[in-house]
C-alpha positions, 0 to 999 in steps of 0.5 A, spaced: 155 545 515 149 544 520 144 549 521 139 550 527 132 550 526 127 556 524 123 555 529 129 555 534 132 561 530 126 566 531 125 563 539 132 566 540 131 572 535 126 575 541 131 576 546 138 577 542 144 583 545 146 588 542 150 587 535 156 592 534 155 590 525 162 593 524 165 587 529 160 583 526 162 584 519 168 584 520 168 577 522 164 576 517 168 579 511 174 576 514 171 569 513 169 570 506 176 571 504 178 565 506 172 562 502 175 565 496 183 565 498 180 556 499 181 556 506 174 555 508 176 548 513 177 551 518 171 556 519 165 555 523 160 555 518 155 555 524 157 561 528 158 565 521 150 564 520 148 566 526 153 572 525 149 574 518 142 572 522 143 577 529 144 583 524 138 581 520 135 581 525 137 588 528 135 590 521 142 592 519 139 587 512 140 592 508 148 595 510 150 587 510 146 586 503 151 592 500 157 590 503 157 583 501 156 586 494 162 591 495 167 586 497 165 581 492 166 587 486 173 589 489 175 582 488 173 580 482 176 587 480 182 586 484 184 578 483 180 575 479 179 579 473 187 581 473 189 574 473 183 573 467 188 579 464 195 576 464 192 571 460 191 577 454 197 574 450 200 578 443 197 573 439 189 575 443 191 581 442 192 582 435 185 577 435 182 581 438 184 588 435 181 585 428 180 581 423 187 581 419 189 579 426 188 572 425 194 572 419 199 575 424 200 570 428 200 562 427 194 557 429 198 553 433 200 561 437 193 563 438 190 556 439 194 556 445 193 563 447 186 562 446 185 555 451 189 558 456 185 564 457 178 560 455 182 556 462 182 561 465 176 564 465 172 557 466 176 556 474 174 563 475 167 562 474 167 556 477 170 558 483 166 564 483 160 560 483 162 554 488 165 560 493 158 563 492 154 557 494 158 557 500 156 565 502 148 564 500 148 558 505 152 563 511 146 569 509 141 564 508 136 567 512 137 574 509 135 571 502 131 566 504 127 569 510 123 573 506 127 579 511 131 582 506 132 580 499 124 579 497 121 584 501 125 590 498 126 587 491 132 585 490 136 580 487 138 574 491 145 576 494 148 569 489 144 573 482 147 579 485 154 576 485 152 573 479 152 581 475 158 582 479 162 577 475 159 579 469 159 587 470 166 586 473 169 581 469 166 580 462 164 587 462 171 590 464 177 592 458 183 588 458 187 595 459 184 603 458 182 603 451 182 597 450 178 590 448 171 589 453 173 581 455 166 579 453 168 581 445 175 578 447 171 572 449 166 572 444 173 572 438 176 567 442 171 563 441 169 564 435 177 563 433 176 557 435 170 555 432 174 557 425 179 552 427 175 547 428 171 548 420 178 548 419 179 541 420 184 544 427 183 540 433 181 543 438 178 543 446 171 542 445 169 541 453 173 548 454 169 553 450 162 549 451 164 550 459 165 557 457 158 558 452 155 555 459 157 561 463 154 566 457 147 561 458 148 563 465 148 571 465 144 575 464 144 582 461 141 586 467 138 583 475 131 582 473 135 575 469 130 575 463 131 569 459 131 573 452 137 576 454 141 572 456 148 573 454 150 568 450 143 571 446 146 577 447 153 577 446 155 571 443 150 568 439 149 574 433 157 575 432 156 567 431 151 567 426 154 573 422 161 570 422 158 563 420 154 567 414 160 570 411 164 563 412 160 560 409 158 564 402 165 565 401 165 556 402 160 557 397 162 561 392 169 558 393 166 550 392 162 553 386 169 555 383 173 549 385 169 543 386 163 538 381 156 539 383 157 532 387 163 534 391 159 540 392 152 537 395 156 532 399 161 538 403 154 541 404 150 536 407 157 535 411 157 542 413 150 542 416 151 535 419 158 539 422 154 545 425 149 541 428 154 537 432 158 542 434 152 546 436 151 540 441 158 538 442 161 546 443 156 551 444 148 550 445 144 546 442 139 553 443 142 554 436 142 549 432 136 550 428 139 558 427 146 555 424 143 550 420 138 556 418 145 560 416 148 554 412 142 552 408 141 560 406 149 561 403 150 553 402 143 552 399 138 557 398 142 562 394 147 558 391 141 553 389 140 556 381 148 556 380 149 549 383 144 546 378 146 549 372 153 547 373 157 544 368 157 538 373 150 539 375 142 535 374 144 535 366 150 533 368 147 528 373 141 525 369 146 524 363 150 520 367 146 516 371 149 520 377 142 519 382 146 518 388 149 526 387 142 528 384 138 525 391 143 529 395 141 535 390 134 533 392 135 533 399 139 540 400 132 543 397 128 540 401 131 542 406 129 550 404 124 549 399 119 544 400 115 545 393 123 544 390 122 550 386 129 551 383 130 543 382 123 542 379 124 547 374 130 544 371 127 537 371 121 540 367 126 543 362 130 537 361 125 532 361 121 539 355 128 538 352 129 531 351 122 531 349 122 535 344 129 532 341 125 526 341 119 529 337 123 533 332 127 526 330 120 524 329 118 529 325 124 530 319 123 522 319 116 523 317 118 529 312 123 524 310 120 521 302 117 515 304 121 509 302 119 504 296 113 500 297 116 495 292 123 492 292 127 490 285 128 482 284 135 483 287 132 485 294 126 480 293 132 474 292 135 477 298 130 477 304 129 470 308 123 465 307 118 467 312 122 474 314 116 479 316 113 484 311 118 491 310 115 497 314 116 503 311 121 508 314 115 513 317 112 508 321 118 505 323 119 513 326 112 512 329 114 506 333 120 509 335 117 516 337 112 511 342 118 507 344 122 513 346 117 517 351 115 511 354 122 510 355 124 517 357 118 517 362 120 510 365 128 514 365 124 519 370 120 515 373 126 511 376 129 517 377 124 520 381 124 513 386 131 512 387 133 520 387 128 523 388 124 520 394 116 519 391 117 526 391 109 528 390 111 535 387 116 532 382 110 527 380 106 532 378 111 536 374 114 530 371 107 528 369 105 535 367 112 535 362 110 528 360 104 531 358 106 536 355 112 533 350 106 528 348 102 533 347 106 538 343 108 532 337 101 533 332 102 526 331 101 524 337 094 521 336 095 517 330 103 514 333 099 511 340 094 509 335 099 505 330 104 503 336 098 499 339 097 496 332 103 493 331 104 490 338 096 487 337 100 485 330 106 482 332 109 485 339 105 481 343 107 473 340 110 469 344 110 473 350 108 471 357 101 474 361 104 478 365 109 481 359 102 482 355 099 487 361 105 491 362 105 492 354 097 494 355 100 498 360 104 502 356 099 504 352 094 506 356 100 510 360 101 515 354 093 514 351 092 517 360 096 524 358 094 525 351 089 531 351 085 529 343 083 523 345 077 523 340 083 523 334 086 517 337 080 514 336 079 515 330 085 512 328 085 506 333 078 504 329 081 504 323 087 500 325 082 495 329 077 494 323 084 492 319 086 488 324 079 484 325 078 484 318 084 481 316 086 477 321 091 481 323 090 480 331 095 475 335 089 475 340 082 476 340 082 476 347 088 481 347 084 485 344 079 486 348 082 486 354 085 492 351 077 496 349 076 493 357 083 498 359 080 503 355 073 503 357 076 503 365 081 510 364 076 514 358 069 511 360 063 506 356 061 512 350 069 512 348 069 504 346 061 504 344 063 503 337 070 500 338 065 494 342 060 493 336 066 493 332 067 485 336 060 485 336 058 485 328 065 480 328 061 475 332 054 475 328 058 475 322 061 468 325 053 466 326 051 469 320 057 464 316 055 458 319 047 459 318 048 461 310 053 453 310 046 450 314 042 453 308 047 452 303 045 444 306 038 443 307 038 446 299 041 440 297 047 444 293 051 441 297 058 441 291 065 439 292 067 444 288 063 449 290 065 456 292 065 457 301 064 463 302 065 466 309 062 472 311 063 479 315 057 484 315 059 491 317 055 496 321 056 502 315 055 507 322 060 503 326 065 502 321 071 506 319 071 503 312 074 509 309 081 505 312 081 500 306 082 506 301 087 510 298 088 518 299 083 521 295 080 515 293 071 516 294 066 512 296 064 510 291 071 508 287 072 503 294 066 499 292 066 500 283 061 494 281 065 487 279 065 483 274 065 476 277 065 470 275 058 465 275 060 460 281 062 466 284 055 470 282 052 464 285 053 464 291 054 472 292 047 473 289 045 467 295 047 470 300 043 477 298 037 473 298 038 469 305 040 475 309 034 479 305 029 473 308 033 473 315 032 481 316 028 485 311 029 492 310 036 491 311 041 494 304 048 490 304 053 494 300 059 488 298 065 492 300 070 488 294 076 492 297 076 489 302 076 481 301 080 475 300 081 470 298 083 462 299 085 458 292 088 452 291 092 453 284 097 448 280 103 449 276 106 443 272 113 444 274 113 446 281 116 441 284 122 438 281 119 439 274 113 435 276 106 437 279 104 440 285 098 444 288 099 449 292 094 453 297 094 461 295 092 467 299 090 473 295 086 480 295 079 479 291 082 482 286 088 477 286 083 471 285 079 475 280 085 477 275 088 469 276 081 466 274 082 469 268 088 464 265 084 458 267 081 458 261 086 460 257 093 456 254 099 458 256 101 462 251 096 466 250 096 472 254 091 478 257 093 486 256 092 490 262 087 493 257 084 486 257 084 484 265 080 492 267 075 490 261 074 483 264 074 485 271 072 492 271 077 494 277 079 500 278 085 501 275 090 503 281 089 497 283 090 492 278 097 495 277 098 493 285 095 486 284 099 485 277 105 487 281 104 482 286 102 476 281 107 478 276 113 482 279 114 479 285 118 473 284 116 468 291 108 470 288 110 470 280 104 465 278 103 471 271 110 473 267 109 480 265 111 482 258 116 487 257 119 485 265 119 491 268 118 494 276 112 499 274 105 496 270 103 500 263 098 501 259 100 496 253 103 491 257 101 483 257 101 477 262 101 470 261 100 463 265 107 461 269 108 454 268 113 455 271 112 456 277 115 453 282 116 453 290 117 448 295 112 453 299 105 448 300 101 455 302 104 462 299 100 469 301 100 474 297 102 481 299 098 486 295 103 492 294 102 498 298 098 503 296 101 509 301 104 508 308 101 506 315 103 512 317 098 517 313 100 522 308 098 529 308 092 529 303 089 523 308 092 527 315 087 532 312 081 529 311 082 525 318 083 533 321 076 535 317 071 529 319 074 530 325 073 537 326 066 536 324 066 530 329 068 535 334 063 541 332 057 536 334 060 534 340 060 541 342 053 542 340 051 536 344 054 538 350 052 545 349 045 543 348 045 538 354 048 544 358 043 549 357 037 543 358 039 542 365 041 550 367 035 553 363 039 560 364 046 561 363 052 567 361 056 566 356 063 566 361 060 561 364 057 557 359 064 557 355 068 554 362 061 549 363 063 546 356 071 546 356 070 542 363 065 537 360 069 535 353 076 536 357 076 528 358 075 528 349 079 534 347 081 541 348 076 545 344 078 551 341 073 557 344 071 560 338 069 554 335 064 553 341 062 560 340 061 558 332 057 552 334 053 556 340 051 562 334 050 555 330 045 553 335 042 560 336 040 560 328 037 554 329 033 556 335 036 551 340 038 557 344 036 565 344 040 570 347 037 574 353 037 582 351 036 585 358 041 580 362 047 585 365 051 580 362 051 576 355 047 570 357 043 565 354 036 562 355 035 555 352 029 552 348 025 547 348 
């Protein structure tokens, strides 16, 4: 079609005849018929054009507006909408007349029905759109030329058609009393949107053509984008519909199907929507529906699916991480914290804690195991078989062992099922913690478990092997809250090691006080490395008293060695060498030593008395050994042989008895204790190693028996054998590794009285800086410094704070409106 020039159109507009409008109609509403009845080809659109522009022009725009708006609403009224009606079959009636209806005629019925209404109503709407194009091209001058439509704010003629279609069509009933179309529409839609959930195939483009037309009207003329119909009448119904579907699917999946089958029909339900959002409706909707989804899929039906007998307990139990990361998955997409899931984690992780704390503590309430074995069950260990660990430290270890595997286990969770989540992460630590914390040997159980890897666990293993394990230790030291505890018993057991010779590995061991000092800070290893430190000036201090021994000339074949090790009493836990209940003075009793051996301790007092003056050296006797060389006449084959033994001080002094004596001539235990002084207890533990135990029974013990008693005799063994050249002696224990009741006591008071000086001195320090403080502030000050040792109980800090008063470091301040404290220089 081609139209004249605007120019032209207004130079003509100055001398246009007369226009009768009613002929000029005529010809007009006779041409737009045949637009609509599709038989447009012959028309002049031209001369239609300058029809429609000499009655605007006559200022006849208003009277040509109303009646192109009156001849398009009588033929949507009359044509169009009738033959959108006749496709209202039974099977839409009955949809349309309530829910029950969609059981009263099949799926294959309504399908039909319902496409080829959908069909219809898009030709229609597509037909009314082009045939309305072409009238808005024949009016053009009375929309576009500002003539009619804009001076007298009216819609566009097309907007105006495009109401009528609506008012006409959509809001019109398909009989009197009947079923508005737009609700017949809207049923058939969503009908079809059923049968698609249900896994029915459907026209997609047919009921996405339709969905475009609701996005193209509007509720009234001024076309507000808020309202548009599909806004308005499609898309409520739609949610709603979807919302009682889907908490019906849920509560259904819940009954019938495993937390697995659950999380993956879910995720296909809201993958499902959000293509069918793209596909059939408007992708306007996709984040309302996913919203619907997750509220009855996910969000209300969170709780139950977790605690499902097929949920996380389920899921963790069997390694399901698949299953259990689409759990996570579905959370996250409503809950960003992960509230429901986080806390069954936590719980679980609480449960399995303390099923691993309660077997630790019935196997520590357990008797303790034997400390010496019968003859049966010495003859039956191999050579060279590690020394038996009681069952208690047994339990130690495996407590340790099972935390760090039941934070291994959620660690790898928490990667591959859980995204790094950093949520998750805290509450895993957090309950890691919380498992650690809550067992009352704790402290003493990290402690031993680092001591038997120092001991054994280390051997043979690569660098890389012996970090990971350092690693370990220092991963559950890092949630340990009483960490001053640990300390104590880590020294303990250090100065064991050091002392003994225990250790695979000096530099392990430093390595371990390096790891330590970078987590806890220098004032947590000060002592352990002077521990190392007096280990190194004992070395220096040996070889200085054998250049001595030299440059006297006392240089003898035959004379005792003596290897040294000098303690630093402050810095030393020595009380590690005793039994329970045994005081300082019993660990230390004065005794009776033969000559070559009073010699060189009497030397050795004097050489380090010239070296350092005003020093005191206390010999702590319990705590040395001894190498000997010793020969038994029937020790190899019937002959002779030396061997290379290592025992306890109080080992050597008991055999260096029988050197002097015949074979058959014996000492009673009397007899030993008068000759040695040493303390009864521990001759009866040294004589069973001696005379009981069949690898080191150098002495035969009369009457033979397991226990020593009073009364009992000892002979020389001549004959001993062993084809062993160096045999040690392993003094039988006098108590577990793992502490008893009465020493747990004793290490919880000196470590309370530990803890109220630490108090004090944080507390001093505190008060020194601030000068001025209240109590509140002061209490909350003092457990945020001491948080990184230990969690100080609040009454003992207002012990120690009226502890300090009395002592005049701190005095309290009458006229303050709160309690507060002033401090004392």
């Amino acid at each position: 079609m081609v139209l004249p020039r605007r120019k032209a159109n207004r130079m003509q507009g100055l001398n246009v005849p007369d226009v009768d409008f009613e002929t000029t109609w005529g010809v007009l509403e006779k041409a737009f018929l045949e637009i609509h009845t599709k038989n447009a080809s012959a028309l002049s659109f031209e001369e239609l054009y300058r029809n429609a522009y000499k009655i605007v022009l006559k200022k006849k725009g208003e009277e040509l507006y109303h009646k192109v708006a009156d001849f398009e609403a009588r033929w949507l009224s009359s044509e169009v909408r009738t033959k959108i009606v006749a496709t209202i079959t039974p099977p839409l009636q009955l949809l349309t007349e309530g829910n029950g209806g969609r059981l009263l005629s099949s799926t294959a019925e309504r399908r039909t029905a319902g496409e080829n209404f959908l069909r219809t109503l898009k030709q229609s709407w597509e037909d009314h759109g082009v045939c309305m194009g072409m009238l808005t091209d024949v009016l053009m001058y009375m929309v576009k030329d500002r003539v009619y439509c804009t001076d007298h704010r009216q819609p566009s003629i097309f907007a105006k058609a495009m109401g009528l279609f609506r008012d006409q069509i959509l809001r019109s009933f398909d009989r009197p009393n009947g079923t508005m179309l737009a609700e017949c529409l809207t049923k058939v839609i969503l009908d079809q949107i059923q049968m698609d959930r249900d896994g029915e195939k459907i026209d997609q483009h047919l009921i996405k053509a339709n969905v475009y037309m609701l996005e193209g009207l509007y509720q009234s003329d001024q076309e507000v984008e808020e309202e548009k119909l599909y806004l308005k009448m499609f898309e409520p119904y739609f949610l709603e519909t979807s919302a009682a579907f889907y908490r019906e699917e849920g509560e259904r999946l819940l009954k019938e199907s495993d937390a697995g089958t659950y999380c993956k029909e879910a995720k296909r339900r809201i993958d499902e929507e959000s293509d069918r959002c793209r596909s059939t409706i408007s992708e306007a909707t996709t984040s309302k529906i996913q919203r619907v989804v997750e509220d009855e899929l996910i969000r209300h039906k969170m709780k139950g699916l977790i605690e499902m007998d097929s949920g996380v307990q389920y899921m963790i139990d069997n390694d399901k991480l698949y299953e259990l990361g689409l759990v996570f998955e579905l959370e996250a997409r409503v809950d960003p914290r992960k509230g429901e899931l986080t806390k069954a984690i936590v719980k679980i992780v609480q449960d399995m804690g303390l099923a691993i704390n309660r077997t630790a503590e019935v196997t520590s309430a357990a008797p303790p195991t034997a400390a010496a074995q019968d003859d049966a069950g010495e003859e039956k260990q191999k050579a060279g078989a590690a020394r038996q660990i009681n069952q208690q430290t047994v339990a130690a270890l495996k407590w340790v062992e099972d935390v760090l595997a039941l934070k291994e286990r959620f660690d790898s969770i928490w990667k591959v099922a859980f995204n790094s989540d950093q949520t998750i992460s805290t509450a895993l630590t957090r309950s890691i913690a919380d498992v650690i914390n809550a067992f009352g040997r704790s402290s003493e159980y990290i402690s031993l478990f680092i001591d038997e890897n120092m001991k054994k666990g280390i051997r043979d293993k690569t660098e890389i092997e012996v970090d990971a394990t350092l690693e370990q230790a220092i991963m559950t030291l890092r949630y340990l809250q009483d960490k001053d505890i640990f300390e104590t018993y880590y020294k303990k057991h250090l100065c064991k090691r050091l002392l003994l010779k225990k250790s695979q590995s000096i530099d392990v061991e430093k390595q371990m006080i390096s790891k330590m000092k970078m987590e806890l800070g220098n004032s947590f290893t000060l002592k352990l490395e002077a521990m190392f430190k007096d280990m190194t000036l004992s070395e220096d201090l040996t070889g200085g008293y054998r250049a001595h021994v030299t440059r006297l000339g006392q240089a003898d074949a035959k004379r005792v060695e003596l290897s040294i090790n000098v303690l630093t009493s402050m810095t030393w836990p020595l009380e590690a060498f005793r039994g329970a209940g045994e005081d300082e003075r019993e660990g230390r009793s004065n005794l009776i030593f033969p000559g070559s051996i009073e010699r060189i301790k009497t030397g050795f007092e004097r050489f380090y008395a010239e070296k350092y003056s005003g020093r005191k050296l206390t010999w702590q006797t319990n705590m040395g050994d001894a190498d000997m060389k010793a020969t038994f006449p029937k020790s190899r084959n019937g002959r002779p042989m030396t061997h290379d033994i290592n025992c306890s001080t109080y080992g050597m002094l008991i055999l260096l008895l029988f050197n002097d004596l015949r074979a058959d001539q014996p000492l009673s235990l009397e007899e030993i204790q008068t000759k040695t002084n040493i303390r009864e207890s521990d001759l009866k533990r040294n004589l069973q190693s001696l005379a009981v135990a069949p690898k080191t029974r150098f002495l035969v013990k009369e009457p033979m028996s397991r226990e020593i008693k009073a009364g009992d005799k000892f002979y020389y063994n001549d004959n001993f054998s062993s084809k062993i050249i160096k045999i040690k002696v392993g003094v039988v224990s006098a108590g577990n590794k793992v502490e008893g009741d009465k020493e747990r006591k004793e290490t919880e008071k000196k470590n309370n009285d530990s803890r109220g000086f630490a108090i004090e001195a944080a507390v001093v320090r505190i008060m020194k800086q601030r000068k001025d403080l209240s109590h509140a502030q002061l209490i909350t000050e003092t457990l945020t410094v001491l948080s990184s040792q230990f969690k100080p109980d609040v009454n003992m800090i207002k012990k120690r704070i009226e502890s300090l008063i009395e002592r005049e470091y701190l005095e309290r301040i009458e006229d303050a409106p709160v309690p507060s404290y002033k401090y004392l220089a």
